[in-house]
C-alpha positions in Angstrom: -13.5 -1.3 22.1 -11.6 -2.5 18.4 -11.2 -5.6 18.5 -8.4 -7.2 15.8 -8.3 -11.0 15.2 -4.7 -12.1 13.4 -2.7 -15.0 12.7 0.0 -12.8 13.3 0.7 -9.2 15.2 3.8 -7.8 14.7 4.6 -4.9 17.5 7.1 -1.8 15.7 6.3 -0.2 12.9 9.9 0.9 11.5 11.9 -0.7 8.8 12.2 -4.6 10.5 8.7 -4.0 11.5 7.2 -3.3 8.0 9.1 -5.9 5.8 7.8 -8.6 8.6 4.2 -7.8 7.9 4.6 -7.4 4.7 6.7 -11.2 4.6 4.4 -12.6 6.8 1.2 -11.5 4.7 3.1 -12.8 1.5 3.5 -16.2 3.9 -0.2 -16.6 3.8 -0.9 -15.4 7.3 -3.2 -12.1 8.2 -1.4 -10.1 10.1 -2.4 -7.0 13.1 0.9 -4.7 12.7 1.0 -2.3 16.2 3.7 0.7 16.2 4.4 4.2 14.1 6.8 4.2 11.5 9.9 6.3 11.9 12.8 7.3 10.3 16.0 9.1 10.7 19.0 10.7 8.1 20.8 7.6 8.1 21.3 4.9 4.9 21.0 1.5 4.4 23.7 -0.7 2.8 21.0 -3.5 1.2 23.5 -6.7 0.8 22.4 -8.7 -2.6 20.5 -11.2 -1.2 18.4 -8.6 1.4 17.3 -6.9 -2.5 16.4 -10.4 -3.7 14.0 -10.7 -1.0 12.1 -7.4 -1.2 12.2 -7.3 -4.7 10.2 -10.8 -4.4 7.8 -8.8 -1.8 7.0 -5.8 -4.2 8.9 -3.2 -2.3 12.4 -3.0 -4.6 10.7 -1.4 -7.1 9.0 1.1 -5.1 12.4 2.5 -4.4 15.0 1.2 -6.6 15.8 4.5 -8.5 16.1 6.4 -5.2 19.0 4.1 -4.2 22.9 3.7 -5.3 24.4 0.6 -6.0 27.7 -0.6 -4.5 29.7 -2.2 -7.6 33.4 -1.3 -5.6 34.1 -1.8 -2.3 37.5 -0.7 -1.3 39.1 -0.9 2.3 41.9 1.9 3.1 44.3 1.3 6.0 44.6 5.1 7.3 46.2 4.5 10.4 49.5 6.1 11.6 50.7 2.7 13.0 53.8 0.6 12.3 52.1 -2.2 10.5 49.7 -1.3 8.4 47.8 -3.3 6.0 47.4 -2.9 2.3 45.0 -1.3 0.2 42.0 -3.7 -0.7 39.3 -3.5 -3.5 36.7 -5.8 -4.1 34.9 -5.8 -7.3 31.0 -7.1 -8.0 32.6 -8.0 -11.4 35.0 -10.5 -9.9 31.6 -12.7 -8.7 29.5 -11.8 -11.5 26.8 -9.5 -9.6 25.5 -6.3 -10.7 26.3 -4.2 -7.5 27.3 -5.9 -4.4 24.1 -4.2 -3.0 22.6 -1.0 -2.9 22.6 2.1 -0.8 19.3 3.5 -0.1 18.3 6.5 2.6 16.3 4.9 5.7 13.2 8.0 4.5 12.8 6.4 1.1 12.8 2.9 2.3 10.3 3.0 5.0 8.7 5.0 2.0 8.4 2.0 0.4 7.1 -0.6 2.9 4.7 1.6 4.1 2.8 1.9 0.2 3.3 -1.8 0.5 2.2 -2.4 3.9 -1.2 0.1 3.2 -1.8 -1.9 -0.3 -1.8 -5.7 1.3 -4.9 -6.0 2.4 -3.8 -9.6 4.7 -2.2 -7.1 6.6 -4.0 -4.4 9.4 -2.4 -1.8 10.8 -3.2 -0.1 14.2 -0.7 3.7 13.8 -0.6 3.0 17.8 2.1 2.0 20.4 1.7 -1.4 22.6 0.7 -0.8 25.9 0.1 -4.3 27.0 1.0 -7.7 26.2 -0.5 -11.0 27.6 1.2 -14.5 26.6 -1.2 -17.2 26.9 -1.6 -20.7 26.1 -3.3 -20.5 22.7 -2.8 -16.9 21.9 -1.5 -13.6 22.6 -3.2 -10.7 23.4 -1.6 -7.0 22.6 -3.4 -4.0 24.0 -2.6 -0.4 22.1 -2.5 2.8 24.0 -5.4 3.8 22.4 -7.3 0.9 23.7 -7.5 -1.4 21.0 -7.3 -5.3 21.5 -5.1 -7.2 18.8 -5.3 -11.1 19.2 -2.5 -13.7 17.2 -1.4 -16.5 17.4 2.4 -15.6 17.0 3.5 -12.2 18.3 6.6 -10.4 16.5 9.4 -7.9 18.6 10.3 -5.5 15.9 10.4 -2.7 18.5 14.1 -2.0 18.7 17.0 -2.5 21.0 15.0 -1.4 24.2 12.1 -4.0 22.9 8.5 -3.8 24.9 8.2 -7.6 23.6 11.3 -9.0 24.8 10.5 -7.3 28.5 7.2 -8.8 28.4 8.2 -12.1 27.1 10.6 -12.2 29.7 13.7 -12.5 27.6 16.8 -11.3 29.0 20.0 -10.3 26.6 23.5 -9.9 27.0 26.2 -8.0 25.2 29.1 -5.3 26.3 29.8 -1.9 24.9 32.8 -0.3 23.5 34.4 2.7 23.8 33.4 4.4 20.7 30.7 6.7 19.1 29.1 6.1 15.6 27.8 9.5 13.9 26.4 9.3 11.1 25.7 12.1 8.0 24.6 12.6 4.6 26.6 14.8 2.2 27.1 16.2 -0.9 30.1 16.1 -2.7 31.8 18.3 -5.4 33.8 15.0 -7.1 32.0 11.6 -8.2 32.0 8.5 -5.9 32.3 6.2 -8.9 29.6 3.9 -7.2 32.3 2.7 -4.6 32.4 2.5 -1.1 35.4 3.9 0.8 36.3 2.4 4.4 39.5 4.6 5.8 40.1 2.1 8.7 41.9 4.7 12.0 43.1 3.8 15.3 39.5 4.7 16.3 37.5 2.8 13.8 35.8 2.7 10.6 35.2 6.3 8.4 33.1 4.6 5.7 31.8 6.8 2.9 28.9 4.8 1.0 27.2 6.1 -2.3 23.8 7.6 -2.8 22.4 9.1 -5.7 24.1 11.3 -7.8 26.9 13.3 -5.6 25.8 12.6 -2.8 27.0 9.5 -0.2 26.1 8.6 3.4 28.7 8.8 6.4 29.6 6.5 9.0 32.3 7.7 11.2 32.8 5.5 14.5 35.5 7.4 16.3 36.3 7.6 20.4 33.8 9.7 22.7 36.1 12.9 23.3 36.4 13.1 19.1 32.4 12.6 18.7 32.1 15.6 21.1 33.9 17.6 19.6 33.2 16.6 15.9 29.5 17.1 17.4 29.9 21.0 18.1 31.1 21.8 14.7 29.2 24.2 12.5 28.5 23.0 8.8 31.1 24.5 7.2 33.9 23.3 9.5 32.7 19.9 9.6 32.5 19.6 6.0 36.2 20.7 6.2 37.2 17.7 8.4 35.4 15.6 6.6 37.0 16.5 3.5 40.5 16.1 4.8 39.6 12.8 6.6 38.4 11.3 3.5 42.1 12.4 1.6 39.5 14.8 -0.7 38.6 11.5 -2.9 35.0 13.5 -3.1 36.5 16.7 -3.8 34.5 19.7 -1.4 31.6 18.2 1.0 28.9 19.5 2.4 27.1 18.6 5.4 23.1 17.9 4.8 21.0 19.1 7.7 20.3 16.1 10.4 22.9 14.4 12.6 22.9 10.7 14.1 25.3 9.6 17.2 25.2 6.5 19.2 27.4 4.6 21.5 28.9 1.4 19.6 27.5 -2.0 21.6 26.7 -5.5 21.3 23.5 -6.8 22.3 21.8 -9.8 21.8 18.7 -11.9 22.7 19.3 -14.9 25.0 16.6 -16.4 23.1 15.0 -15.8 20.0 11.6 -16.8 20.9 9.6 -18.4 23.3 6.0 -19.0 24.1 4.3 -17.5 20.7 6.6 -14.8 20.9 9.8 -14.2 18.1 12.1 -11.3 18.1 13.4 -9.7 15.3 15.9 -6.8 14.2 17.6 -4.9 17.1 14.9 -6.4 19.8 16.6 -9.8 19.0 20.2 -8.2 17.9 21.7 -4.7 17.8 25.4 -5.2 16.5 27.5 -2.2 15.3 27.6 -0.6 12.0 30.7 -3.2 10.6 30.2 -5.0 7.6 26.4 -3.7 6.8 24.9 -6.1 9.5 22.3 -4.1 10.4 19.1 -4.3 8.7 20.5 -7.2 6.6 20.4 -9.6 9.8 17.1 -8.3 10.1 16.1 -9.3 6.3 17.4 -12.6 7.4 15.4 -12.8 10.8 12.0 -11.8 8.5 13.3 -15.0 6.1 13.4 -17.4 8.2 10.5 -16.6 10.6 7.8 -16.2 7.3 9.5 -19.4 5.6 8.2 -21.4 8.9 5.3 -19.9 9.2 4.2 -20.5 5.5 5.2 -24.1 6.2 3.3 -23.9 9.6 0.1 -22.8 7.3 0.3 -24.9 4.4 0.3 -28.0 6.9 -2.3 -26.2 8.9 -0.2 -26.0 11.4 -0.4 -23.5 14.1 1.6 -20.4 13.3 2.9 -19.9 16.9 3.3 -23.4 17.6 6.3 -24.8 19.2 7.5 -25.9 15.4 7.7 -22.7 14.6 9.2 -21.2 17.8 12.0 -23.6 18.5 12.9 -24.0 14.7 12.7 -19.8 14.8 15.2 -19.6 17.5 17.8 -22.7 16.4 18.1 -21.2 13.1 18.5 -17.3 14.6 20.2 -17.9 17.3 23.5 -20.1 15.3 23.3 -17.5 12.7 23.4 -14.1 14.9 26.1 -16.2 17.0 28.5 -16.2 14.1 27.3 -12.4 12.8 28.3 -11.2 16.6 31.4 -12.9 17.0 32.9 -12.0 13.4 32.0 -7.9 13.8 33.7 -8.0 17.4 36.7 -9.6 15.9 36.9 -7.1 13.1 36.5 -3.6 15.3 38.6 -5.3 18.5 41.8 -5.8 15.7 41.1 -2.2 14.7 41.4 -1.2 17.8 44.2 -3.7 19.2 47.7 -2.0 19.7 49.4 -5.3 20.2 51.8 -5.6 17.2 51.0 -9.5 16.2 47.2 -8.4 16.2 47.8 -5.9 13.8 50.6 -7.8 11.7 47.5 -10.6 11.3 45.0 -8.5 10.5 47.6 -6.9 7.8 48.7 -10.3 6.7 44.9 -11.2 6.0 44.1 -8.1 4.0 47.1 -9.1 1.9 46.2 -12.4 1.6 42.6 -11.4 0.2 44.0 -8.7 -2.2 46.6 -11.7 -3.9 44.6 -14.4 -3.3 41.9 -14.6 -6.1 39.5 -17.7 -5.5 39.9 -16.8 -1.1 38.2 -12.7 -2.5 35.8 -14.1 -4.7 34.7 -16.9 -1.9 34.6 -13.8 0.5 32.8 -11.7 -1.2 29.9 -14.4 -2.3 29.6 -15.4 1.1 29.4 -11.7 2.4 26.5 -10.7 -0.2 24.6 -13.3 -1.1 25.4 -16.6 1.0 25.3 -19.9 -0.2 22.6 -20.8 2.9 19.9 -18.4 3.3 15.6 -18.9 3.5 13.6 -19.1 0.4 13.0 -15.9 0.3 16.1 -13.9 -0.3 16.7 -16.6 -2.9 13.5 -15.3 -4.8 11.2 -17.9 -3.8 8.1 -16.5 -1.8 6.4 -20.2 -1.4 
């Protein structure tokens, strides 16, 4: 029976998974990563800062020219209601970035980490789901299906919103659902995106068009169940259609790439962050909906923090899975993902609110950010690159 001996094993092997071996290596520890890497068709809006830290890793540049950056970001009220809110266009220019971010496909990124993650050779990987986990004292013990034995000291949930870890850590979450579907699709267009990203806010949520190389752009279009169904069961063609006439034709004719996402728009969260040697990050510690490029950025932030303790932890010679590491891991997360949570619920609840005063505010805001110039500009650095984030994502690896 393989037997692996690690500071650190990180359970999940898909985006959140990857970066946090690869972090963690880059932090000085060795690290047993458990899980097969998957994909999907959807993209990845990478916020400023999230490119900072994986160009600091290595991995930007294994994918930079597959991705689109974000240099316009405009928001388009395309409701039929009374009040509706003004047109709104943020510019990288205004703050001095390049691109706010950049838009990559979720195929080409976990392209990347997985060259990186096969070319650190701190870091082991076992192509092999967890089957068991034991917490003890002074280490933890992860079992694979195939019967291998991985032993750390600090045990990472990367495994996703239904997380193995958090079950077996005994971490209980909490959260509510909404009634809306996300779909998401990639497309071609006939017209030029201009490197901008369109959100046409509706009565049933965000239609947000995002760039990718060339003509194409990624698709996410959070609309009620009844409308997902039937958007579901159109053919190509017909779906390009509707998307066409949804988006006003700003992309001319679309067509529909083959491979279609859906899920059911929730909030979930971690009740704690970690506990006992075990830390939880990505959509095992959060899974938040697709408002405001959350996502895997949270996650980049989770990876951050977590290998800016743990390099700490080492160079004191510390222990990595310690309770200075755990506690600390969970403070920081859990004040952070608090904020994150409440901010996206407030944005897709006034979307959805048919109270008058709700809309009239969130109307009077959008016309406050489009005339106010120093409240944009101290929006828009706080949204990409905030003034309070880990080493990392600052460009420091130490």
């Amino acid at each position: 029976m393989e037997r692996i001996s690690a500071d650190v094993a990180v359970i999940g092997a898909g985006p959140a998974g990857l970066a946090a071996a690869v972090a963690l290596a880059a932090a000085g520890a060795s690290v047993a990563l458990v899980g097969t890497a998957a994909s999907d068709n959807r993209t990845t809006a990478l916020l400023a800062a999230s490119v900072t830290a994986l160009d600091t890793l290595g991995v930007w540049q294994r994918c930079r020219g597959k991705a689109a950056p974000l240099k316009v970001m405009r928001i388009v009220d395309a409701t039929r209601r009374l009040w509706r809110a003004p047109e709104v266009q943020f510019s990288c220019e205004e703050i001095g970035l390049e691109a706010f971010g950049w838009n990559v496909e979720n195929a080409d990124l976990v392209a990347a980490l997985t060259e990186t993650v096969r070319t650190t050779p701190a870091i082991t990987w076992t192509t092999e789901d967890a089957r068991a986990i034991n917490v003890g004292a002074d280490a933890v013990t992860v079992t694979t299906a195939g019967g291998k034995i991985a032993v750390a000291q600090l045990l990472v949930g990367a495994d996703g919103r239904h997380s193995f870890t958090r079950t077996a850590a005994g971490i209980e979450t909490d959260g509510w659902s909404y009634p809306q579907v996300a779909m998401a699709f990639n497309l071609r267009h006939t017209r030029p995106h201009g490197d901008t990203s369109t959100e046409f806010h509706t009565e049933h949520g965000p239609f947000t068009l995002v760039p990718l190389p060339g003509q194409r752009s990624g698709l996410v279009w959070v609309t009620e169940p009844d409308e997902a169904r039937r958007v579901r069961a159109l053919d190509d063609a017909a779906l390009g259609a509707e998307i066409e006439q949804r988006s006003h034709s700003i992309l001319g004719k679309i067509t529909v790439e083959p491979g279609r996402g859906s899920f059911p728009l929730a909030i979930e969260t971690a009740r704690q962050f970690a506990v006992a040697r075990v830390a939880l990050i990505g959509e095992a510690a959060h899974a938040l909906p697709p408002i405001g490029a959350q996502g895997f950025n949270l996650s980049v932030r989770d990876i951050a923090t977590l290998a800016e303790l743990v390099t700490d932890a080492k160079g004191h010679r510390r222990d990595p899975g310690g309770p200075e590491v755990i506690e600390g891991y969970d403070r920081a997360r859990r004040a952070d993902t608090t904020t994150r949570k409440f901010t996206v619920d407030l944005l897709n609840r006034s979307l959805l609110s048919n109270f008058l005063a709700v809309q009239g505010a969130r109307g009077l805001a959008l016309y406050m950010l489009d005339h106010i110039g120093p409240l944009r500009r101290a929006l828009m650095r706080e949204g990409v690159a905030p003034a309070s984030v880990p080493r990392l994502m600052r460009g420091d690896r130490s």
